[in-house]
ZAMARGU-4260 file (C-alpha; in steps of 0.2 Angstrom, whole numbers, plus 5000, padded with zeros to 4 digits):
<rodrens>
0) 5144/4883/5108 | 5126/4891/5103 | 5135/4908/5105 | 5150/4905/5092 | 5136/4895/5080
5) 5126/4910/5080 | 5141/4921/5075 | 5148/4910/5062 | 5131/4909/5054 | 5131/4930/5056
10) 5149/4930/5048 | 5146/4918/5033 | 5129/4928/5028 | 5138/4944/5031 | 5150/4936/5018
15) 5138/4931/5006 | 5129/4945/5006 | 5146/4954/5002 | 5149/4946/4986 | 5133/4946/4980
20) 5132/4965/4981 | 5149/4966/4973 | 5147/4953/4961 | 5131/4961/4953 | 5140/4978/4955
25) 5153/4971/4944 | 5141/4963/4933 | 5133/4979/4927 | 5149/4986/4926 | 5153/4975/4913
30) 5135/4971/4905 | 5123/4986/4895 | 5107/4977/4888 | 5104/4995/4880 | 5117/5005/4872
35) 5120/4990/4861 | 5121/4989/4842 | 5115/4972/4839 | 5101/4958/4848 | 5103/4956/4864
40) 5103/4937/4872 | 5088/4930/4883 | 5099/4925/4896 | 5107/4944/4897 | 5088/4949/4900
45) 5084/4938/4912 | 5103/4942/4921 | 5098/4959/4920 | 5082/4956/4929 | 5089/4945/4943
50) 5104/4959/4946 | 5090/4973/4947 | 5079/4961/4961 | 5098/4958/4971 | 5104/4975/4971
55) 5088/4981/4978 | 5090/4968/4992 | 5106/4975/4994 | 5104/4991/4996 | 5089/4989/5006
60) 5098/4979/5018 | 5112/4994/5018 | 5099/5007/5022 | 5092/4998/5036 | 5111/4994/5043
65) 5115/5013/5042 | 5096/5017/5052 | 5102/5007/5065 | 5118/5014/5069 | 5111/5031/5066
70) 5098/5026/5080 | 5112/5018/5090 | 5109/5031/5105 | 5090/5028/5106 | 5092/5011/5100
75) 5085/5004/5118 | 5068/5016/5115 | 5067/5009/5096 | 5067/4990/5101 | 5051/4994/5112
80) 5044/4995/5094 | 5034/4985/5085 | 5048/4975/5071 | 5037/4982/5056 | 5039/5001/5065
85) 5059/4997/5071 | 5063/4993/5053 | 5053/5006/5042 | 5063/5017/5055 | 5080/5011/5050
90) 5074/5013/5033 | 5069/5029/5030 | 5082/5038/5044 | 5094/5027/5033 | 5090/5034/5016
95) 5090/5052/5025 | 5107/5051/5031 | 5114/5043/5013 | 5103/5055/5004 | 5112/5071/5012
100) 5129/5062/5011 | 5127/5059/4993 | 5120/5077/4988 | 5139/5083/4998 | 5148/5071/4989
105) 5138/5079/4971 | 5142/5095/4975 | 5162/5090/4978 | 5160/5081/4962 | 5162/5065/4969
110) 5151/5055/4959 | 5160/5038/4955 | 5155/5019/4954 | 5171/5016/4966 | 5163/5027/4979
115) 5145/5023/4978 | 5153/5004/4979 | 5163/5010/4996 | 5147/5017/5003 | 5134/5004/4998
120) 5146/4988/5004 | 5152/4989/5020 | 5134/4994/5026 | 5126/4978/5015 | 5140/4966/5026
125) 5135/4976/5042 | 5116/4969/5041 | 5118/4951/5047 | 5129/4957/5060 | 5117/4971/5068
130) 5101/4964/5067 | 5096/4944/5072 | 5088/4938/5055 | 5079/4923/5065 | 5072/4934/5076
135) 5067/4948/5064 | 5059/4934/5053 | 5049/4925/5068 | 5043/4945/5074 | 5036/4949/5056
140) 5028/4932/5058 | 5019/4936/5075 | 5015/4953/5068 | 5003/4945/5055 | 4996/4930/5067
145) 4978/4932/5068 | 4962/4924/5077 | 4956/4907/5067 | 4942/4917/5058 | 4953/4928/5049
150) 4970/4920/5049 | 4968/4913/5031 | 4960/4927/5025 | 4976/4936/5032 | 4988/4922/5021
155) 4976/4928/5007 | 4977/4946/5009 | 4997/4943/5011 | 4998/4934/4994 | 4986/4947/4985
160) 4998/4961/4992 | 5015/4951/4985 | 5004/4952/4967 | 5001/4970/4969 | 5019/4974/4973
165) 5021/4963/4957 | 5008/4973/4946 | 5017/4990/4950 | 5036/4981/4950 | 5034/4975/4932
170) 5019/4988/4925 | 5029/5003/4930 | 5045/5002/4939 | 5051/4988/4925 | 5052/5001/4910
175) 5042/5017/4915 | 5047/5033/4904 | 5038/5046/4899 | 5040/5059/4889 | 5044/5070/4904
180) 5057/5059/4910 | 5065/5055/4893 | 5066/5074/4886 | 5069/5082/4906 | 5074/5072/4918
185) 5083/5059/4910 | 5097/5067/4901 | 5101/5077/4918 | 5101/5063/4930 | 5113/5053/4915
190) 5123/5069/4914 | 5125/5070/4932 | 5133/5051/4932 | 5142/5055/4917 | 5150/5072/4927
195) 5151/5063/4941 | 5143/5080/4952 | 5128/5091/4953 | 5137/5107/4947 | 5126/5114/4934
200) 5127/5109/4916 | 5117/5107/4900 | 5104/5103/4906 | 5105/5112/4921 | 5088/5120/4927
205) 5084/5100/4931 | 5098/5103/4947 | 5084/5113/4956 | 5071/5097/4954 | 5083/5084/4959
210) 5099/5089/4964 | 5093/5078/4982 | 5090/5063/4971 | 5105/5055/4980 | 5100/5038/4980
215) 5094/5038/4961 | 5112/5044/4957 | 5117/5031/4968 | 5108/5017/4962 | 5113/5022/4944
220) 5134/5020/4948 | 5129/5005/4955 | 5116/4999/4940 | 5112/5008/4923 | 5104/5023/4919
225) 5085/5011/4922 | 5091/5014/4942 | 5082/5028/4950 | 5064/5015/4944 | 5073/5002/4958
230) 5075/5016/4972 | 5055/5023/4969 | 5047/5005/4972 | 5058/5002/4986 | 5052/5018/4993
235) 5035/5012/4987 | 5036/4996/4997 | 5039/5007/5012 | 5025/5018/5012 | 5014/5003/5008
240) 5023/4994/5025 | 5017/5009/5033 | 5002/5012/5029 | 4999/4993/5033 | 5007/4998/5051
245) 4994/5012/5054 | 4978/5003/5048 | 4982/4986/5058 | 4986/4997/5073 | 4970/5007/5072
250) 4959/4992/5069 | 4969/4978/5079 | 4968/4968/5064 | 4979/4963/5052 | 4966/4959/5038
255) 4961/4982/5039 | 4981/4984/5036 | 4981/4970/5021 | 4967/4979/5013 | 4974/4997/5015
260) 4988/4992/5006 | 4979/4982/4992 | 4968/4997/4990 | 4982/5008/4990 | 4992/5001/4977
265) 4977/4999/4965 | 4975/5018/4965 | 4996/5020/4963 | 4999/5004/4949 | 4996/5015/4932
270) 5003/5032/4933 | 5004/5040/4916 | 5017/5055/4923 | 5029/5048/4928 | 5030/5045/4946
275) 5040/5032/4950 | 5054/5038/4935 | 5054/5054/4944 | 5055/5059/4960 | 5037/5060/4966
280) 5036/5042/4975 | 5053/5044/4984 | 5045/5061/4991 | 5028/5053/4993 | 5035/5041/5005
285) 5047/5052/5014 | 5031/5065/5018 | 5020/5051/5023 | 5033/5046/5035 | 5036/5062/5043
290) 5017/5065/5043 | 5015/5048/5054 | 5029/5051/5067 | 5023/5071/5070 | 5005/5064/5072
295) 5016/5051/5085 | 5024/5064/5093 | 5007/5070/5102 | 5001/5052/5106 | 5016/5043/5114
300) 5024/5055/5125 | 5037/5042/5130 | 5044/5042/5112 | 5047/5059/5113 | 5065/5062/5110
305) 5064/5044/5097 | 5053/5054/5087 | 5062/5070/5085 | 5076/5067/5079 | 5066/5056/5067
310) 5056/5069/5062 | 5072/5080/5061 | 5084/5069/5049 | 5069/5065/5037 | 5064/5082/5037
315) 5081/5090/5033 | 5083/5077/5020 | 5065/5082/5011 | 5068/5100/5012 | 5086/5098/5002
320) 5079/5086/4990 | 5063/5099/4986 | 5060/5114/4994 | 5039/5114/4988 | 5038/5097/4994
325) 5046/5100/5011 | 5033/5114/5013 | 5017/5101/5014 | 5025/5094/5029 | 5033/5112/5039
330) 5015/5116/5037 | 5008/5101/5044 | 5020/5100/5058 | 5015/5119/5060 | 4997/5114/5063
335) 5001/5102/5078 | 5013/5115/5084 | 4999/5128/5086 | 4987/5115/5095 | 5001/5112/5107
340) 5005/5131/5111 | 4986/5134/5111 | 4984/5119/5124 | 5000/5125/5135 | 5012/5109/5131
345) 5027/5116/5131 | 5037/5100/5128 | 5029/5096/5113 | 5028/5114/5106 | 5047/5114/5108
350) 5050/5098/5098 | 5036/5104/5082 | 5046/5120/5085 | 5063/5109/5081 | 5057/5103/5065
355) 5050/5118/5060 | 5067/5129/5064 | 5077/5115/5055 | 5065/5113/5038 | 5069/5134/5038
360) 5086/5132/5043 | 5090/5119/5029 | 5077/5127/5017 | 5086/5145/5017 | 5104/5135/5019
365) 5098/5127/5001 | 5090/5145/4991 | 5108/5152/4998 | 5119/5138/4991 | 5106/5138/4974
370) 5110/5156/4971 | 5129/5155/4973 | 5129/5145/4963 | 5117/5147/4949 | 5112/5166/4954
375) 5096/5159/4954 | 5086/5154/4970 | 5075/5143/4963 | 5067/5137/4948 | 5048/5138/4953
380) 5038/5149/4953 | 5047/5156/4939 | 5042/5174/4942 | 5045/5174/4960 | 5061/5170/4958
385) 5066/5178/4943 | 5064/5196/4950 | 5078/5192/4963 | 5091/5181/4948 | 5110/5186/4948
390) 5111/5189/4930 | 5128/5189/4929 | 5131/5174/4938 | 5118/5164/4928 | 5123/5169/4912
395) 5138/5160/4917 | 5129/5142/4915 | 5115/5147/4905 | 5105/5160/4894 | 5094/5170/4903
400) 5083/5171/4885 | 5082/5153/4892 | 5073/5159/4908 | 5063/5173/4898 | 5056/5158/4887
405) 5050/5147/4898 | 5043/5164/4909 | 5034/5170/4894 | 5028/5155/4889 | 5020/5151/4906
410) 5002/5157/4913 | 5001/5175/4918 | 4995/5169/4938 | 5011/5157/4939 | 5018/5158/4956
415) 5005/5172/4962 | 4990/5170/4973 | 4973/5177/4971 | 4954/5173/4976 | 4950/5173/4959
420) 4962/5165/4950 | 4961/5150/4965 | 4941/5150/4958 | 4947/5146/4941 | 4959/5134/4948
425) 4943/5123/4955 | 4935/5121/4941 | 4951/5120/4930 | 4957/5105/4940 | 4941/5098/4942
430) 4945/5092/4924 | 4963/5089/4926 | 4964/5079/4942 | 4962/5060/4935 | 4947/5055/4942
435) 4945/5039/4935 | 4961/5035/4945 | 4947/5035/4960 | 4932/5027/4950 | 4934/5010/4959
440) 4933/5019/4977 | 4911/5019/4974 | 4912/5003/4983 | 4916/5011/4998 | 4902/5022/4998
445) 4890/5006/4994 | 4899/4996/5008 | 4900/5012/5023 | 4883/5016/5020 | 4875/5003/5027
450) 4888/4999/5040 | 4884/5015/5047 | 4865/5011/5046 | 4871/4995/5056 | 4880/5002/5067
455) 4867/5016/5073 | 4853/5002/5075 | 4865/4994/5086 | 4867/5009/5097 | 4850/5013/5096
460) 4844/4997/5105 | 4857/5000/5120 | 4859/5018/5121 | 4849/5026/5134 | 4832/5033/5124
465) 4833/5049/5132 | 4850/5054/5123 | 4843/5049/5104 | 4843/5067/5100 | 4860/5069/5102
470) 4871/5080/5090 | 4881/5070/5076 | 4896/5068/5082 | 4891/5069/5100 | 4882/5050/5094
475) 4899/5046/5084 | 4911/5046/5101 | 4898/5040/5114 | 4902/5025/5121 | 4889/5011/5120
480) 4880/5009/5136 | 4868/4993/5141 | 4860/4994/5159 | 4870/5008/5162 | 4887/4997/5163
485) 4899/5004/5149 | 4903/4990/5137 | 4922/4985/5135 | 4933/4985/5117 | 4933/4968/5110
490) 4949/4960/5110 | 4955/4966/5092 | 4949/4984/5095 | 4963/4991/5105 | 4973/5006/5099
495) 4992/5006/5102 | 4998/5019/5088 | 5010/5016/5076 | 5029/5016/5082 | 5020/5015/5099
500) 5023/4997/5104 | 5012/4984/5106 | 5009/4986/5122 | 5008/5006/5123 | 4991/5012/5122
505) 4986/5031/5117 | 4986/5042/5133 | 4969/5042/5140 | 4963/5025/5135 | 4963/5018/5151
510) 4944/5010/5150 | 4950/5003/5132 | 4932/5008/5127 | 4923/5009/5109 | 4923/5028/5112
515) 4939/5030/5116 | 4946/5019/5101 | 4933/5031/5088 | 4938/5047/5096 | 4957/5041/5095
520) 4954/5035/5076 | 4947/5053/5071 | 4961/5062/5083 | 4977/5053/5073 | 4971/5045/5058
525) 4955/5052/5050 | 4958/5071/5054 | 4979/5071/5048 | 4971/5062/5031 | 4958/5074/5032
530) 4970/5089/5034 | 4984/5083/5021 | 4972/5079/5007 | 4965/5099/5011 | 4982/5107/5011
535) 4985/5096/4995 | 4968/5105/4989 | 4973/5121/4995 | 4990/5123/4986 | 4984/5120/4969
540) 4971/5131/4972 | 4980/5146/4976 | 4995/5142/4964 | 4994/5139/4947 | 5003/5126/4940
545) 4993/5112/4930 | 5006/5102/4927 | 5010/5095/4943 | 4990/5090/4949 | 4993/5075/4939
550) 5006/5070/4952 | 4995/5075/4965 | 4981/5062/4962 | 4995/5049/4965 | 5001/5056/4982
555) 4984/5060/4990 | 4980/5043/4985 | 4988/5036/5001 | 4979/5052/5011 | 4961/5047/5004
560) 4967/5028/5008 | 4967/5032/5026 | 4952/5043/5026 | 4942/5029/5018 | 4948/5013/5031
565) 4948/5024/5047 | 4928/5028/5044 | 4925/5011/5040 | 4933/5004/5056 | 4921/5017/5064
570) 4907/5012/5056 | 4913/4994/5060 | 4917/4997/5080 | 4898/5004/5080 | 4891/4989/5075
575) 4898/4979/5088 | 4883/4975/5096 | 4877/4965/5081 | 4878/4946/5080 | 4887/4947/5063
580) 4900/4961/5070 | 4917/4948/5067 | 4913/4942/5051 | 4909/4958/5045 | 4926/4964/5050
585) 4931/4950/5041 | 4919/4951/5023 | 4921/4970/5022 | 4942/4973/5021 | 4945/4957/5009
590) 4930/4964/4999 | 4937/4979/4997 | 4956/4970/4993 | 4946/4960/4980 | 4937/4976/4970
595) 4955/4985/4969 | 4963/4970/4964 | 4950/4967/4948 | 4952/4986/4945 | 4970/4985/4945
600) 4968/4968/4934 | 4957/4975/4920 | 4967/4993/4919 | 4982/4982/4913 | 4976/4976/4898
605) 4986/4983/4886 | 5002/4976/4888 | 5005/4986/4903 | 5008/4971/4912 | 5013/4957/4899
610) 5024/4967/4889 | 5037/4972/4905 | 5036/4954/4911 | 5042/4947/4894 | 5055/4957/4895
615) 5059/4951/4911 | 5060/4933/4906 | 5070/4936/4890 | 5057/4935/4881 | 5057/4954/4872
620) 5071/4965/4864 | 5073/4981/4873 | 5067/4987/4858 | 5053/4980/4860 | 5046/4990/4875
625) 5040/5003/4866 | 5020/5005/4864 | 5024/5011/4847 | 5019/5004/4831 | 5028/4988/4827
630) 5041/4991/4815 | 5048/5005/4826 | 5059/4993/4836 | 5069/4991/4821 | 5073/5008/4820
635) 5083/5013/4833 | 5096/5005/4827 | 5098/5013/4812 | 5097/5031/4823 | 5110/5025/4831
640) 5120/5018/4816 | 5117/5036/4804 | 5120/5047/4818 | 5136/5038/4826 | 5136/5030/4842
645) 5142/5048/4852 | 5134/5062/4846 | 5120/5072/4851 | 5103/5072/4845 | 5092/5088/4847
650) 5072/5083/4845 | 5064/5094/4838 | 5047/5089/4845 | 5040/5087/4863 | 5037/5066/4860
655) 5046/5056/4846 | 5038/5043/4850 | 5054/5034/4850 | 5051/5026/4867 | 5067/5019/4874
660) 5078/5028/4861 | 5085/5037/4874 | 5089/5021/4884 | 5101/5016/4868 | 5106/5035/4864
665) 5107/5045/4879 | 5113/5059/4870 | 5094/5064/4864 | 5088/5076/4871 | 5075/5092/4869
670) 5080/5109/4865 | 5069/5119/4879 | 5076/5105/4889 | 5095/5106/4883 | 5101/5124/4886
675) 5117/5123/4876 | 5125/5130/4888 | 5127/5149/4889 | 5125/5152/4871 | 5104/5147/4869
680) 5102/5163/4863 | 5116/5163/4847 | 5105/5145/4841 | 5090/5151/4840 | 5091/5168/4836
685) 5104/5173/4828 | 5109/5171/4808 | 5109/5153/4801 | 5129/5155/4801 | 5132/5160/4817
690) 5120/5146/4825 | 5129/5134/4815 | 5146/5139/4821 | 5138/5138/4838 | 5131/5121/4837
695) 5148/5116/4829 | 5159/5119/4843 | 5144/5114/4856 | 5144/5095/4846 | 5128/5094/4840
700) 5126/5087/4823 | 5111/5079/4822 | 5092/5084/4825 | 5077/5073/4826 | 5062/5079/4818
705) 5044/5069/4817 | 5034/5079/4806 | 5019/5070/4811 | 5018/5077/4829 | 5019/5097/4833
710) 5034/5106/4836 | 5041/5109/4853 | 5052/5122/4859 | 5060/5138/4849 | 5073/5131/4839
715) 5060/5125/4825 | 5055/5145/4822 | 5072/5151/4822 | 5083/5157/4806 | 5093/5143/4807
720) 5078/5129/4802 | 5070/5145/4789 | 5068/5139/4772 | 5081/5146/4763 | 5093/5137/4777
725) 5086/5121/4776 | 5086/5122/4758 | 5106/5127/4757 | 5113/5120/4775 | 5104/5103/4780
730) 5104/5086/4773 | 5094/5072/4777 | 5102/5055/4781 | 5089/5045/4789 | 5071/5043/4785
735) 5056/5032/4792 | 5040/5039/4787 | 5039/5055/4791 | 5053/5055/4803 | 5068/5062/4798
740) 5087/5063/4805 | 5095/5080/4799 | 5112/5086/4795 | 5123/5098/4790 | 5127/5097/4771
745) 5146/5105/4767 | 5140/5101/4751 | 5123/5112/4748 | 5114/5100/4741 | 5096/5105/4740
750) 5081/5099/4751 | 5066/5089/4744 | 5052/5101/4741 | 5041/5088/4747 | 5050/5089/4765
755) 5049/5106/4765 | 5030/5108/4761 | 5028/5098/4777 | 5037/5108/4787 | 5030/5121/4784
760) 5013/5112/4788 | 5019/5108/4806 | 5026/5123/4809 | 5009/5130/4811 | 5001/5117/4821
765) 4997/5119/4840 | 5012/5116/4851 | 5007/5102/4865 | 5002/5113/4880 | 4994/5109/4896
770) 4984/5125/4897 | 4980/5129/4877 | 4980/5123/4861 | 4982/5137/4849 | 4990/5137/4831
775) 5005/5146/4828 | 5008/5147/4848 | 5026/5140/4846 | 5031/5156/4834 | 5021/5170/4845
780) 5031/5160/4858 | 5048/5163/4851 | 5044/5180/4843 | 5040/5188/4860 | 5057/5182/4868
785) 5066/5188/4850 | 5058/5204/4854 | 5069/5205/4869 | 5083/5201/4863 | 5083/5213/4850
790) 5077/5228/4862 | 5090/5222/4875 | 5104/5225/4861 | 5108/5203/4861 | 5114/5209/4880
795) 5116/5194/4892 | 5117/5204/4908 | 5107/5219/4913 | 5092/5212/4904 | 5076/5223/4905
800) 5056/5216/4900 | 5045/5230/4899 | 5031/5231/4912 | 5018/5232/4899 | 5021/5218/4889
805) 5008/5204/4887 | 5013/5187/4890 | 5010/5173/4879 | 5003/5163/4888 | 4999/5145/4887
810) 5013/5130/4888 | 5015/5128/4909
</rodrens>
């Protein structure tokens, strides 16, 4: 009778959860809270809200169902896991499978809300049936039971996490996009829905960034075009799971792994580039991940095969989503591979040589599939790559001039290596990586300092007298001795790794002894932090490419997370012979908690927080969201209304500052960014009339000028925007300030002086680099590539750059 209760209940949640995906699918199949021409209702807010909150329940719960059957063969070896480790296991070998099933069904063009239903919903119905919920929910609560001194400090710690999550839910993964996302990323992820595949298109050159962005595509034919912000937090909650997992097991406390996380996500709540729009959390997460299961591949050799084909699956599904990303973890999955072979283990230099031969198997499997169909291997480094293009096959899709523009336009060491250039690199970074996204980690020197100080009085009053002058680290891993009897770990101080069960220990701690645990600490948790945050380093050295270091301070922020707690649990198991040694295990991780929290809480004023949340509630228009100046909600609207409700928009500036514009008109779009097809070249640099014609039959009508911010790209240097054409071939039909909507004028009616004055102002104003800021940039910029268009005869195949030529450098 117990039996058929249980599988009713199974069934009715199984049910329940059914409909509920399904309902919200068809909610947001019917319901767009952005591309609407008048006020949107409260109440459609607020169900917009809810819908985003469920369908992320959904599909978490789809991912973990598709984990478990994935893991079906070694599903006896997972359940010897700890339930925090057995489900971040589902989850990301889940999102791995559907993340290479989804970048099959883009490249057969098989993008459509019915399939992504037929995916998502037989795998949210699955859950209840393949995992005990009861048991999973009285696991989770074991997994956080502590000793009475610290168990409600842990209920604290917990509550303070839920906040964080909150902080980061509604502060950047509510409404978070940046000028990147809304001129690059955005109109190729909202062309690939609309295309329903990954072939190349418009905006193409964003297929070699994203084109494994899977489970944003999915999320989006599920959602709106708001969904690939639902898939990064999720992935976000899973790395700060993780991390959690690591730190408790280390420490044998739960209060260690509370902190970690708070700490973590203070440094990860206010990105200003975009990373949870964009891709960067997603990957963040998935390298984290492999990095803890290779590093658990040398210290549980039982787990052996468990952790392969772990490694393996997340591993193929990094490399096809970004081959420079993949790279960080082939090369740290090297390293272990070369200890092993150094130390004879054959078994486990055969399974880092799996990995390794299938990164590099999937890796040239995805620059052969790039170049067949784009004759282009890949997109970055630009000149690496570029001396091996297909011309004629590229010029199918796109403009090579395209290629030659953002070439010539990028530093001269791009995508080269060089002892010098990697000394400028220091220093040059040195001012770019957002230090102040680190300023609250002072504590932890004030707070190690003197633990360390307590922990070598401590074991100077029982360590024999005659070993004082020990070297360093020979004092750092020797075991505490008193009477020549060596002192046993503390009850909270054993060290089963993570995905290691709880009652697996690290081989060779068979003493459970304070030496062991600080030896094991700097063996699997202080030295892979160590090593990633240096390769991090290293690459951005030895390549130049400035833009992406501001991404880099989020993704080492989970590296510098575990450096800083695994020496502080050192620190703390050398001081163990002090009177005070529990409750200082206690005082230091919830101060630590505390100090990010009020960090994270004064870097949202602002409205960072606030502004999202009243949104959430109902509370603001979409509109609204904008960090703009007030009257600009007001004017998207009337964009939208002059323009009509399908064309295109081409900006002609880098930032708008039209904020969620896009959101309501996703036809906006840069003109670097939008490549207008194959026919770039005849836009910007052929006569006024032939450009026209071009942009005619392309169907774009409409360009976006705010003549308050530099220009960006080569459109506003070309004959087609000179004076004489904007005098005779352009009209304005919208104006806020000195924001202006053109159009073509059949009628040739003449321009304002006034507007053309201003113009020419911007025209000579610096163009927003990264590297420079030079006046009259943009034109050197576009003269240089017109050059080669002329001298190659406006050829599109066969195109030849002189050797000697001086690059303009300065934008990338």
């Amino acid at each position: 009778m117990t039996g058929w209760c249980d599988g009713a209940r199974r069934w009715l949640l199984a049910v329940l959860l059914g409909l509920t995906h399904y309902g919200i699918f068809i909610w947001f199949r019917t319901h767009d809270i952005w591309n609407v021409g008048q006020e949107t209702s409260p109440s459609l807010i607020f169900a917009w809200t809810l819908g985003r909150l469920g369908m992320m329940l959904c599909l978490g719960l789809g991912f973990l169902s598709l984990g478990r059957l994935v893991l079906a063969l070694h599903w006896r070896r997972v359940e010897e896991l700890g339930v925090l480790e057995r489900m971040l296991a589902c989850f990301f070998v889940g999102t791995a499978v559907l993340r290479m099933a989804m970048f099959g069904l883009g490249l057969a063009s098989a993008y459509t809300p019915g399939i992504a239903l037929g995916l998502t919903l037989p795998l949210v119905v699955a859950f209840p049936l393949l995992f005990d919920v009861r048991r999973l929910y009285c696991e989770v609560a074991d997994s956080l039971r502590a000793k009475a001194l610290e168990s409600l400090f842990v209920l604290g710690l917990c509550l303070l996490a839920a906040v964080m999550l909150g902080f980061v839910y509604f502060g950047s993964c509510q409404y978070s996009f940046d000028g990147d996302y809304l001129t690059h990323y955005g109109p190729y992820y909202e062309s690939v829905v609309r295309n329903g595949g990954l072939a190349p298109n418009d905006v193409w050159y964003q297929y070699f960034y994203s084109k494994g962005a899977g489970l944003f595509y999915l999320s989006m034919l599920l959602t709106d075009r708001a969904g690939p912000l639902l898939i990064s937090f999720m992935h976000l909650c899973a790395a700060t799971a993780l991390l959690f997992v690591v730190i408790r097991r280390v420490s044998g406390s739960p209060l260690w792994g509370l902190s970690a996380a708070v700490f973590m996500l203070g440094m990860m709540a206010w990105p200003v580039d975009g990373f949870f729009v964009k891709h960067h959390c997603e990957i963040s997460a998935i390298i984290l991940f492999v990095t803890v299961v290779v590093v658990g591949m040398t210290a549980a050799r039982r787990f052996g095969n468990l952790f392969l084909t772990l490694a393996c699956l997340s591993q193929a599904s990094l490399m096809l989503y970004s081959l420079q990303a993949g790279a960080y973890t082939l090369i740290f999955a090297g390293c272990y591979g070369l200890n092993s072979l150094f130390r004879r283990d054959g078994g486990k230099f055969l399974r880092y040589s799996l990995v390794i031969g299938l990164g590099v198997v999937v890796a040239c499997s995805a620059l052969l599939l790039n170049y067949q169909l784009t004759g282009l291997y890949e997109i970055t480094p630009f000149r690496l790559f570029l001396r091996f293009w297909n011309q004629e096959i590229f010029s199918r899709w796109v403009s090579p001039y395209l290629m030659f523009y953002l070439s010539e336009g990028s530093s001269p060491d791009l995508g080269t290596l060089g002892f010098s250039g990697m000394l400028q690199n220091i220093f040059m970074y040195g001012r770019l990586f957002r230090l102040e996204k680190f300023f609250f980690v002072k504590p932890f020197w004030l707070l190690s300092l003197p633990m360390l100080a307590l922990g070598f009085w401590g074991w100077y009053r029982k360590a024999n007298p005659t070993q004082a002058g020990a070297d360093f680290f020979g004092f750092l891993l020797r075991p505490a001795v008193h009477n020549g009897e060596r002192r046993r770990l503390d009850q909270g101080l054993s060290l089963p790794l993570p995905f290691a069960g709880a009652e697996v220990l690290v081989r060779g701690i068979a003493s459970d002894s304070l030496a062991d645990t600080r030896k094991n600490l700097l063996r699997y948790v202080l030295v892979p932090a160590f090593g990633m945050c240096l390769l991090v380093f290293l690459v951005f050295a030895l390549v130049s490419q400035p833009i992406s270091i501001f991404r880099a301070s989020e993704f080492v922020s989970i590296y510098v997370t575990l450096f800083i707690f695994s020496v502080l649990i050192i620190c703390h198991s050398m001081s163990s012979s002090l009177l005070g040694y529990r409750l200082l295990g206690v005082i230091v991780p919830v101060a630590f908690a505390l100090v990010a929290f009020s960090w994270t809480v004064e870097a949202s004023k602002g409205g960072k927080v606030t502004r999202p949340l009243k949104f959430a509630l109902g509370m603001l228009q979409p509109n609204e969201l904008s960090p703009a100046e007030p009257g600009l909600q007001q004017v998207y609207g009337q964009v939208r209304k002059a323009s009509g409700e399908n064309s295109l928009l081409v900006s002609l500036n880098l930032n708008v500052d039209f904020g969620p514009l896009f959101l309501q008109h996703p036809g906006i779009m840069t003109e670097v960014s939008y490549s207008f097809g194959n026919r770039w070249h005849e836009v910007v640099f052929n006569e006024p009339e032939d450009a026209m014609r071009a942009c005619k039959e392309l169907g774009i009508n409409h360009f976006l000028v705010d003549l308050q911010a530099p220009f960006f790209g080569a459109l506003p240097f070309s004959p087609l925007f000179s004076d004489e054409s904007l005098r005779t071939n352009f009209r304005i039909i919208w104006q806020y300030g000195k924001r202006y909507l053109l159009t073509w004028d059949e009628e040739r009616r003449p321009m304002s002086d006034e507007f053309l004055e201003e113009w020419a102002i911007n025209q000579s104003r610096a163009m927003p680099t990264v590297m420079k800021s030079e006046s009259d940039y943009g034109r050197a910029l576009y003269e240089q590539v017109r050059y080669l268009y002329e001298l190659n005869g406006r050829a599109t195949q066969g195109i030849v750059r002189p050797k000697d030529l001086k690059r303009v450098e300065g934008w990338q």
